[in-house]
C-alpha positions in Angstrom: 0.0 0.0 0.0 2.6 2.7 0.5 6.1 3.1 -1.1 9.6 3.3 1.1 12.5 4.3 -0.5 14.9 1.1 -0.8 17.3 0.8 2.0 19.7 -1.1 0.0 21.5 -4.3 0.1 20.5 -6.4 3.2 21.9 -6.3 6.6 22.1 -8.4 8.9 21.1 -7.5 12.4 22.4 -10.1 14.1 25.6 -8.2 15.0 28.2 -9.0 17.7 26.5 -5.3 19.0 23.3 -6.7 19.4 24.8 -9.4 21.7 23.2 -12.8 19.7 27.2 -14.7 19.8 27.8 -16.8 17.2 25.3 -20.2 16.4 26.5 -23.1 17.7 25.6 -26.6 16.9 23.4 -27.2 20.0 21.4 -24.0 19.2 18.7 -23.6 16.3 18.7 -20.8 13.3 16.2 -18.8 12.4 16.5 -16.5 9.7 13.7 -13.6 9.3 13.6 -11.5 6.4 12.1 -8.4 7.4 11.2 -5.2 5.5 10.8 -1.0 6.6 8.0 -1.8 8.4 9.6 0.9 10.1 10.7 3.4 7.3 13.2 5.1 9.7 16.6 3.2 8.6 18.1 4.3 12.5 15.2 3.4 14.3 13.9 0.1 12.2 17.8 -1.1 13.0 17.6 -0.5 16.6 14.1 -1.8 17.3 15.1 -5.3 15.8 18.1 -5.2 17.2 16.2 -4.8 20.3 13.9 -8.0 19.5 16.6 -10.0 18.7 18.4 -9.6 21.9 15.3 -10.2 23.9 13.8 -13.1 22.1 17.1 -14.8 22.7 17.4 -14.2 26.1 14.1 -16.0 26.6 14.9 -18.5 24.1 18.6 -19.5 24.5 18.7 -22.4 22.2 17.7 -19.9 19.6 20.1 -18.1 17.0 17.7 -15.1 15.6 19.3 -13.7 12.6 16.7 -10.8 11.5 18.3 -9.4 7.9 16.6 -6.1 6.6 15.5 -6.2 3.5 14.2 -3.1 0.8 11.4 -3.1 -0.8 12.2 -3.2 -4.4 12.2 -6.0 -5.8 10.5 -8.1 -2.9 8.1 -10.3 -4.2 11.2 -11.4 -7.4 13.4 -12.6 -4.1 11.1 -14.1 -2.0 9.5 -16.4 -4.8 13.2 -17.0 -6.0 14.1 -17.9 -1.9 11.1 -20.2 -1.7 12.1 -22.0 -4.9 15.4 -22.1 -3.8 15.0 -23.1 -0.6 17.9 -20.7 0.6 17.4 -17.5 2.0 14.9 -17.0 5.1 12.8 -19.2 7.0 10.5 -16.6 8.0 9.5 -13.9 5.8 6.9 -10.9 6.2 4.1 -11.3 3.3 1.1 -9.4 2.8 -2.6 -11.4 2.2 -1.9 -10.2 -1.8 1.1 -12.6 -1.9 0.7 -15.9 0.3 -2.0 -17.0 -2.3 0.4 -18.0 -4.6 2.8 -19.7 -2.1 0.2 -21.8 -0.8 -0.8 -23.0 -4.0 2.9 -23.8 -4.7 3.3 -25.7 -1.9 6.1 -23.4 -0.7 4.9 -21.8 2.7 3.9 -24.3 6.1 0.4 -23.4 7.7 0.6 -21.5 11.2 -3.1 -22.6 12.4 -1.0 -23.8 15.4 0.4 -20.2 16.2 -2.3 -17.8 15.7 -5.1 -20.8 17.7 -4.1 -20.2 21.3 -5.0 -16.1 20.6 -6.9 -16.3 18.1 -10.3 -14.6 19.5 -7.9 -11.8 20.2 -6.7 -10.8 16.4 -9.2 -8.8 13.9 -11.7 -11.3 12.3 -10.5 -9.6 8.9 -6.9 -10.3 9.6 -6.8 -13.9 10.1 -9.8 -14.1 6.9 -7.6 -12.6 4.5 -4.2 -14.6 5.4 -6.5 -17.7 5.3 -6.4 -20.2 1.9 -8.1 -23.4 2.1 -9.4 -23.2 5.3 -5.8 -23.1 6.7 -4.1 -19.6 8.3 -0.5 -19.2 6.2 0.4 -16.2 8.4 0.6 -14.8 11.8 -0.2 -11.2 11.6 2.0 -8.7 13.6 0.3 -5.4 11.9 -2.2 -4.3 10.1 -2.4 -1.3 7.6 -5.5 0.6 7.0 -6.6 3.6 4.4 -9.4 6.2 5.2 -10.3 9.8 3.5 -8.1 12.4 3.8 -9.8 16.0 3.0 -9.4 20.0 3.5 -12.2 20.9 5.6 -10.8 24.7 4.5 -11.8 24.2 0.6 -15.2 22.6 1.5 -15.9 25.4 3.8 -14.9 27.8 1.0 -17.2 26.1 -1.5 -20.2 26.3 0.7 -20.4 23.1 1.7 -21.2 22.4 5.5 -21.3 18.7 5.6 -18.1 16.8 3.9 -19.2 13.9 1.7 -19.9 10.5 3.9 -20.7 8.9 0.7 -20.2 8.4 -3.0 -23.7 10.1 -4.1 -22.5 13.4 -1.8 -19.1 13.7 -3.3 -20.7 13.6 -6.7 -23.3 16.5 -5.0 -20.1 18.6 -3.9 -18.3 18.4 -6.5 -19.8 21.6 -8.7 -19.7 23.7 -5.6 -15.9 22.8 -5.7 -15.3 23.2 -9.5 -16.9 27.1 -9.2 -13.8 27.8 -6.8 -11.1 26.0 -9.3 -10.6 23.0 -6.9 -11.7 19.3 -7.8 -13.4 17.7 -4.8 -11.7 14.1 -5.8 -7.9 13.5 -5.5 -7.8 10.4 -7.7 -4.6 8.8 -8.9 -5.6 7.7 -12.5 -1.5 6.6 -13.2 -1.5 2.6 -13.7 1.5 2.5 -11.6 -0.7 3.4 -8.7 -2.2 0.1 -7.0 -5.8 0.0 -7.3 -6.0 -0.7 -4.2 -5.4 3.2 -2.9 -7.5 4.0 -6.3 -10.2 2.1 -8.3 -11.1 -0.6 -6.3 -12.1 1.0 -2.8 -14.8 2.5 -5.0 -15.8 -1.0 -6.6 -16.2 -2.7 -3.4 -18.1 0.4 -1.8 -20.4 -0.1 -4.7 -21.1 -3.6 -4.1 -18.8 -4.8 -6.7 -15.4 -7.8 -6.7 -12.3 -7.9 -8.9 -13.2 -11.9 -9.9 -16.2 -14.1 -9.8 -16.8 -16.2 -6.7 -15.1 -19.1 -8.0 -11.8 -17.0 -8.8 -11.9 -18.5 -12.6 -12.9 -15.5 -14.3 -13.4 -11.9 -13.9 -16.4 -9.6 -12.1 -15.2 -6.3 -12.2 -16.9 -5.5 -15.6 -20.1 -6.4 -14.0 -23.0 -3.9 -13.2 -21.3 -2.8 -10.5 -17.6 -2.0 -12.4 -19.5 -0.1 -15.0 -21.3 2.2 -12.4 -18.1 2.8 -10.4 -15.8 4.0 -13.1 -18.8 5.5 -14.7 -18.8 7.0 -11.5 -15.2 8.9 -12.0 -16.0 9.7 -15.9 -19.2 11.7 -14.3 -16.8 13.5 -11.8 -14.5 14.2 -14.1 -17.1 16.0 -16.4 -18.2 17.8 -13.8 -14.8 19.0 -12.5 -14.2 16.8 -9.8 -10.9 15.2 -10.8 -7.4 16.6 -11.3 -6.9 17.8 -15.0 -3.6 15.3 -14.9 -6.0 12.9 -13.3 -5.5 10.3 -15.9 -1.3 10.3 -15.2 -1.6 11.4 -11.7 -0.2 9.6 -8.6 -0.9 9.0 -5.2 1.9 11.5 -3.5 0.8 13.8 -1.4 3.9 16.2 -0.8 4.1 18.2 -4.3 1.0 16.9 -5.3 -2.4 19.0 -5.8 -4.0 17.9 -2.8 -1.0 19.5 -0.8 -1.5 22.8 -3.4 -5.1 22.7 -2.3 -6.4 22.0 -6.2 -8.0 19.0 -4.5 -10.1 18.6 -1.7 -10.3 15.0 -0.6 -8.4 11.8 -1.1 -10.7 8.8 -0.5 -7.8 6.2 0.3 -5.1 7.5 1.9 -2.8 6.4 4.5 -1.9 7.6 8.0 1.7 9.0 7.0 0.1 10.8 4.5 -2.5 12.9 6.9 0.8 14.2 8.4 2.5 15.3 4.7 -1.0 17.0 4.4 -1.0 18.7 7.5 2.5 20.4 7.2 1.5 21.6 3.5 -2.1 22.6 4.8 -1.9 23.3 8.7 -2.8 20.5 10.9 -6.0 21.9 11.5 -7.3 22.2 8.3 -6.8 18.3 7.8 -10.2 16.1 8.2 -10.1 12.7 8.5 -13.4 10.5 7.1 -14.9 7.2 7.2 -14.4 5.2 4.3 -16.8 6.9 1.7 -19.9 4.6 1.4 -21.7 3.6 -1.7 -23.6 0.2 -0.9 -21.3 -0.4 1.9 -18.5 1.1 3.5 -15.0 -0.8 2.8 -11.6 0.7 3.1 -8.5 -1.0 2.0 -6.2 -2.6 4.7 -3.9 -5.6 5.0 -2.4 -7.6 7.7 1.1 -7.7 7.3 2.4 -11.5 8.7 5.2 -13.8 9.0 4.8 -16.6 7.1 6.8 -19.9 7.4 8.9 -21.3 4.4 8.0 -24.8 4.4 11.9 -25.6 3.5 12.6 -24.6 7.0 14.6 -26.9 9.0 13.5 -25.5 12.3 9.9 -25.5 12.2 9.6 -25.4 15.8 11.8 -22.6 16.2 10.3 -20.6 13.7 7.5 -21.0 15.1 8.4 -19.7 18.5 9.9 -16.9 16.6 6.2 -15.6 15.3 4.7 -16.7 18.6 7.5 -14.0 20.0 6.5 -11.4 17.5 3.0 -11.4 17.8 2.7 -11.0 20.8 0.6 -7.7 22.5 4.0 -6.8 23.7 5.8 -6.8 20.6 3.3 -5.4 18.2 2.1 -2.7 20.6 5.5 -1.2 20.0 6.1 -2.1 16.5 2.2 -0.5 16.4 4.2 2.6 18.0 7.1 2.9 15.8 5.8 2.0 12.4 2.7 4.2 12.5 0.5 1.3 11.1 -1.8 -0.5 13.8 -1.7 -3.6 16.0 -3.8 -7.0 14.2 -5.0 -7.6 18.0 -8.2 -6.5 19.4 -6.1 -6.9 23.0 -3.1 -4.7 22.2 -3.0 -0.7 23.3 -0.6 1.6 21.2 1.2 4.3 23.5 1.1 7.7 22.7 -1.1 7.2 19.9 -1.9 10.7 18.1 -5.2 12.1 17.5 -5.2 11.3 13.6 -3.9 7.7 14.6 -6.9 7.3 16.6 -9.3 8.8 14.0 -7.8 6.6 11.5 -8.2 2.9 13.7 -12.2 4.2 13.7 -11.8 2.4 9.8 -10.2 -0.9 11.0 -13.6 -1.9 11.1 -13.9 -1.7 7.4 -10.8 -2.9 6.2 -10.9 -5.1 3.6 -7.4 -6.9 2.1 -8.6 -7.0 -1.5 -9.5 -10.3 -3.6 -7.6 -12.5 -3.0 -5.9 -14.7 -5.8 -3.0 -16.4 -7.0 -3.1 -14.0 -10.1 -4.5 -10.9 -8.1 -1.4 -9.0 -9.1 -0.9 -10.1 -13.1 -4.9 -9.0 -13.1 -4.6 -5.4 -11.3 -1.8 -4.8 -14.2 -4.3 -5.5 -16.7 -6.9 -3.4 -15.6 -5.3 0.0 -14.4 -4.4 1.0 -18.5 -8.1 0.7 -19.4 -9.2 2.9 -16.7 -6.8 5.0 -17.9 -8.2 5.1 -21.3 -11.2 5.8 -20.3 -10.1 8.7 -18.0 -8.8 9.6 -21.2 -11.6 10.1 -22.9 -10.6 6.6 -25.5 -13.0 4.4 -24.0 -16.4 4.7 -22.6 -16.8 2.9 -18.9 -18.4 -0.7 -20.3 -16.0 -0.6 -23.3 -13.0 -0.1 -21.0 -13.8 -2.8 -18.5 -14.9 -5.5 -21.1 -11.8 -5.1 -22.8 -9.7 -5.4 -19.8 -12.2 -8.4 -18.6 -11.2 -9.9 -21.8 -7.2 -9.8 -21.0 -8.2 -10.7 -17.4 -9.9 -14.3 -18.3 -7.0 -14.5 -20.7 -4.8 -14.8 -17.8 -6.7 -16.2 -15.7 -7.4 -19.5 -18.0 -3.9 -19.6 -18.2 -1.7 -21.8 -16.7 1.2 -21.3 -14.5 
C-alpha cells in the first residue's frame, strides 16, 4: 500500500553489538527477512536489534538472525528464496502474496500459532491470510486507508457537511469546481495500486475484482461499469485533477497538498501528516471510508509466514509466537505508524489522527484474494486509464480489460 524508499543491500542485524554470539551446533537458526516496516533506517535497525536480543534471552537455544531487506524487488526474491530453498525461513508477506505460495506448496500453515489467541486478532486479519481453510500467516500489523480532505476548501465552496458517501461527493463536486478546486484526488496513473484508487470504490459499490469461484473476472459487471462511470461523471463535472489520468498518489508536491484537490478517499496515516505540514494540521479532516452500498476501506495484515523448506519449524514457530505478541506489536504499532492486528493490544502515545484513523479498522478489507490478483490489477489499471482519457467509454474499457483478465486467468502457471 505505501512506497519506502529502498534501504539497500541487506543487513544483517544479528551483530556482535546486538549481543546474539555466534550459532552453535546445540542451538537452532532462524533466519527472518524483514522489511521498513519501520521506514526510519536508525530506528527500524535498533528496534530489531532490540527484538533480537530479547527473544534470545528467553529462548537460549535460539540463533535469531533478523536481515533487513528493501522493498524493491520483494516479491522477485522471495519467490526466487522459496524455490530455492535458501534465504529465510520466515518472511513478512502481505494477504496479496501468500496465495500463490500456498498454491505452490512453498509456505507451512501456522493454524498452530495464531489458535491459542486467536479470538484476540481482527476477524478480517486472520480471513484474509486464510487459503483453504488453513491460516498461512501470523499477523503482527495491520495497515488501514481512510479519507483524507481539507475541511478549508469545502468550507470555501459552501459546503457544510463533507461527503460521507459516494452520491455526496458527486453533490459537492460543482460547488468545488466554481472555486477551481476538484473535490476528488484520484490517482488515475497505472503504476498506482488500485488498491489506494479504483477498487475502494468498486467494493463500496457492491462490486469484486473476480467471480466467486476465482476462474474469471467480475469487475466489468454492473457494479464495475457504475463505479468507473462514476469517476468519468466526476471528471465531467470538474471533480478530478486535469492530470487525473497520469496522476499519482503523492501527497507532498501533489495538488491535494496545493489545495487544487479537496479529498483523497484512500489514503494512509503517513500521508495525513504530509497534508498537514503543506495545509496546517487543522485544516486536515479525516473520514470514514466513503460509502456507496457499503463502506469498505482497504487494509492488509502484514504476517510472518513460514517457508516450508525450514529446518526449524519449531523454532520458527516460537519466533512468530515471540512477534506477535501484544508486547511486541504494541511497540512495533508505535514505531511504524500502522496499527496492531489484535483487538487486546494498546498503542502508546497514539496521536489524535492515529486514533481517527483505527475508527476504519472496522472496514478494512485486504482485496480479492488470488493467486493472479497481481498479473490482473496490471491489466486493468491501463483501461481505466483510457477511459479517464476520454478513449473508451466505462463498459468498453472494463470489457476489454475483462477480456485480457480471463485470458490470464485460463492460463496456466
Amino acid at each position: 500500500m505505501r512506497k519506502h524508499a529502498a534501504v539497500g543491500v541487506a543487513v544483517a542485524l544479528s551483530i556482535a553489538a546486538a549481543g546474539c554470539g555466534s550459532s552453535g551446533s546445540d542451538k537452532a537458526t532462524v533466519t527472518l527477512w524483514m522489511y521498513p516496516v519501520i521506514s526510519d533506517q536508525a530506528k527500524s535497525l535498533a528496534f530489531w536489534g532490540k527484538i533480537e536480543k530479547d527473544f534470545e534471552a528467553k529462548n537460549p537455544t535460539i540463533d535469531l538472525k533478523i536481515d533487513q531487506q528493501p522493498w524493491e524487488g520483494r516479491q522477485e526474491k522471495v519467490t526466487t528464496a522459496l524455490v530455492s530453498k535458501k534465504g529465510f525461513d520466515v518472511v513478512v508477506l502481505g494477504p496479496d502474496q501468500i496465495p500463490q505460495y500456498a498454491q505452490q506448496g512453498t509456505i507451512e500453515p501456522v493454524d498452530e500459532v495464531v489458535a491459542p489467541a486467536k479470538a484476540s486478532y481482527l476477524p478480517n486479519s486472520l480471513a484474509a491470510l486464510t487459503v483453504g481453510g488453513k491460516v498461512y500467516g501470523v499477523p503482527i500489523y495491520q495497515t488501514i486507508t481512510a479519507p483524507i480532505y481539507n475541511k478549508k476548501l469545502f468550507a470555501e465552496a459552501g459546503v457544510t457537511k463533507v461527503p460521507e458517501t459516494l452520491a455526496e461527493l458527486k453533490e459537492a463536486a460543482p460547488k468545488l469546481a466554481a472555486k477551481k478546486v476538484a473535490v476528488l484526488d484520484y490517482p488515475g496513473d497505472p503504476e498506482v495500486s488500485l488498491n489506494q484508487s479504483f477498487y475502494p470504490i468498486l467494493w463500496a459499490n457492491g462490486g469484486s475484482v473476480f467471480a466467486p469461484d476465482g476462474k474469471s473476472a467480475a469487475f466489468n459487471g454492473p457494479e464495475g461499469v457504475e463505479s468507473l462511470q462514476f469517476l468519468l461523471d466526476l471528471k465531467a463535472l470538474g471533480g478530478l485533477p486535469a492530470n487525473v489520468a497520469s496522476k499519482r498518489n503523492d501527497i507532498e508536491g501533489g495538488a491535494l497538498a496545493a489545495g487544487k484537490t479537496a479529498m483523497y478517499h484512500a489514503a494512509t496515516a503517513l500521508q495525513v501528516t504530509q497534508l498537514g505540514t503543506a495545509i496546517g494540521a487543522e485544516n486536515v479532516g479525516i473520514g470514514l471510508p466513503l460509502e456507496g452500498k457499503k463502506r469498505v476501506a482497504f487494509g492488509i495484515p502484514g504476517a510472518l509466514v513460514l517457508a516450508k523448506h525450514t529446518e526449524n519449524k519449531d523454532a520458527a514457530k516460537k519466533v512468530a509466537t515471540f512477534l506477535a505478541s501484544p508486547e511486541v506489536t504494541a511497540q512495533l504499532a508505535k514505531e511504524s505508524g500502522f496499527y496492531p492486528a489484535r483487538t487486546d493490544v494498546s498503542v502508546p502515545d497514539q496521536s489524535e489522527a492515529a486514533k481517527e484513523f483505527a475508527k476504519s479498522l472496522q472496514y478494512a478489507f485486504p482485496g480479492d484474494a488470488h493467486p493472479k490478483a497481481r498479473q490482473v490489477m496490471s491489466v486493468i489499471g491501463p483501461h481505466i486509464q483510457a477511459a479517464l482519457l476520454g478513449k473508451e467509454d466505462a463498459k468498453t474499457a472494463l470489457d476489454a480489460a475483462a477480456k485480457e483478465a480471463n485470458t490470464l486467468l485460463s492460463s496456466g502457471g
